[in-house]
N, C-alpha and C positions, 0 to 999 in steps of 0.2 A: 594205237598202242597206249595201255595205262603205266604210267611211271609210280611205284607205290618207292616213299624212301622212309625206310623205319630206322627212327631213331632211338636210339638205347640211351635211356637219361643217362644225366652227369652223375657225378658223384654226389652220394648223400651220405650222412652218420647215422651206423644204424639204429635204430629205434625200434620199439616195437608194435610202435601206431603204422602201418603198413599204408596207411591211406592220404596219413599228413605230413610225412619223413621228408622236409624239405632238403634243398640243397646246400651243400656244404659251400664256404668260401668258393674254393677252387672248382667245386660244381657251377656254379656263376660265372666263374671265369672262362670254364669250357660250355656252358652255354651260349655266349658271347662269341665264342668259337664257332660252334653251332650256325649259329645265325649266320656271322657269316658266310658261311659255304654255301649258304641260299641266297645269298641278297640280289645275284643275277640268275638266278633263275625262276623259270615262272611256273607260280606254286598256285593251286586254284581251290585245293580244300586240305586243312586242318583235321585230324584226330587225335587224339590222346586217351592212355589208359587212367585210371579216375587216380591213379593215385600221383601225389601233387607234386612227387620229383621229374616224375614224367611231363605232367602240365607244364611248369616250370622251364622245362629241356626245350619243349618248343614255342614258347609263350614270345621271344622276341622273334622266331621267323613270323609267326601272326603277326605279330605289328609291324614288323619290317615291309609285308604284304598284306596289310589291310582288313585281316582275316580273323574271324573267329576262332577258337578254338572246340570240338565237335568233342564232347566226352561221351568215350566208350568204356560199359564195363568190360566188356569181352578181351578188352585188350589190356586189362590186367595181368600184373604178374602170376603165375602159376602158384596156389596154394599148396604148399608141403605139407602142412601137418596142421593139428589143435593142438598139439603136442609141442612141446618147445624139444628141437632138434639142436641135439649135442654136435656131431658133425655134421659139418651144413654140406661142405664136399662128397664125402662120401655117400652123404643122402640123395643126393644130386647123381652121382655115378651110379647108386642102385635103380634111381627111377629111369634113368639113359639106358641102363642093361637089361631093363624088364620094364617095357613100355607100358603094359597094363597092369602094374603093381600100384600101388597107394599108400601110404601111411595113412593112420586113422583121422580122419577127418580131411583128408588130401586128396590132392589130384594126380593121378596117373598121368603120364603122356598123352595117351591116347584120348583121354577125357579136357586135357587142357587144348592139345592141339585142336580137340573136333570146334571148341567153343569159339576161336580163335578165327579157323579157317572158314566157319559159319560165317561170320561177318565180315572177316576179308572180302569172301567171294561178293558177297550182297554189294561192297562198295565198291571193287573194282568193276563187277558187271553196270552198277547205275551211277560211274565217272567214266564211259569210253573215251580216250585221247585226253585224259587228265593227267596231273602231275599233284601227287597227293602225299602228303606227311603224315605218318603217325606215331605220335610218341609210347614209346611203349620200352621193354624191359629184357632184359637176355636171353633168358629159357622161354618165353615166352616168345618170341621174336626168332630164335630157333627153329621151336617145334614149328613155327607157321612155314619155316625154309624146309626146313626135312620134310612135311609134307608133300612138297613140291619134288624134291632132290636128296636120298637119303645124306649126299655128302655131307651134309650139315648135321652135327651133331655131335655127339658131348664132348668131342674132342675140338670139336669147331669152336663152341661153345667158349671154355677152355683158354680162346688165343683172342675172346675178343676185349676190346677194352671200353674205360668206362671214360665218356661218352662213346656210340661207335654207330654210324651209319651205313646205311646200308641200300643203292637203289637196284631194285626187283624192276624187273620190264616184262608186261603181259599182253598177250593180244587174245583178248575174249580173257578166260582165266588159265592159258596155260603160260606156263615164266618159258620165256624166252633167253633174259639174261640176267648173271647180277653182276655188282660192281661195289664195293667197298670205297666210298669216297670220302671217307672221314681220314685222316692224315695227320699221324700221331706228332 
């Protein structure tokens, strides 16, 4: 079995630099949190999406276990728009209701989920019987679940929080189980 546990960074202020938006105070603090929910468990490879609130979310389980940190672009947040969006929810809820829609210069579901689950799979097939982190982001971390199990979705979306974990169990690439072990 591979253990994949995606973590949803902490909080950050939003900014419109997507790629340097560190963590806020209290993003630190639930970082901190973070960490340790893994410090007894045994974690054997590192990923993170490139952008640096993500890095940041798991950067103290890498050091707590000895680990580098593996940046992935794929495992970026999902692009919405070039366009500065006026409602960010209800923009959210159209692309949830029309998977293959886009705003101009954005990503549909269906175009973020494929990018996503491309590299999933590539990792959990070459870690068999691993236990693997990846830092990564809400809709993005979603869609990679609703590929798997429609239940996941905007409404899942919706009730998670920020920071929020999550461990997926696979044997070869089909999920077997998940479990929510982040603990508000």
């Amino acid at each position: 079995m591979t253990v994949i546990y995606f973590v949803r960074h902490a909080h950050s202020h939003y900014t419109a630099d997507e790629y340097n938006r560190p963590l806020s105070d209290n993003g630190f603090k639930d970082r901190d949190r973070v960490t340790k929910l893994f410090e007894n468990k045994m974690i054997h490879v590192i990923y993170s999406s490139t952008y640096k609130r993500a890095i940041q979310t798991v950067e103290g389980i890498a050091q707590e276990h000895h680990l580098q940190v593996n940046i992935v672009d794929t495992f970026k947040e999902r692009t919405l728009s070039n366009k500065k969006i006026m409602d960010f929810d209800d923009a959210i809820r159209q692309l949830w209701s029309h998977p293959n829609f886009a705003f101009e210069g954005g990503e549909s579901n269906e175009t973020a989920m494929e990018r996503a689950i491309t590299t999933l799979q590539k990792i959990v097939l070459a870690h068999p019987n691993d236990n693997i982190v990846i830092g990564t982001h809400g809709n993005i971390m979603v869609l990679m679940m609703q590929y798997f199990d429609i239940q996941y979705d905007y409404s899942f979306w919706k009730k998670l929080s920020i920071p929020d974990v999550y461990q997926l169990t696979f044997q070869n690439f089909v999920l077997v189980d998940v479990q929510r072990i982040w603990k508000e």
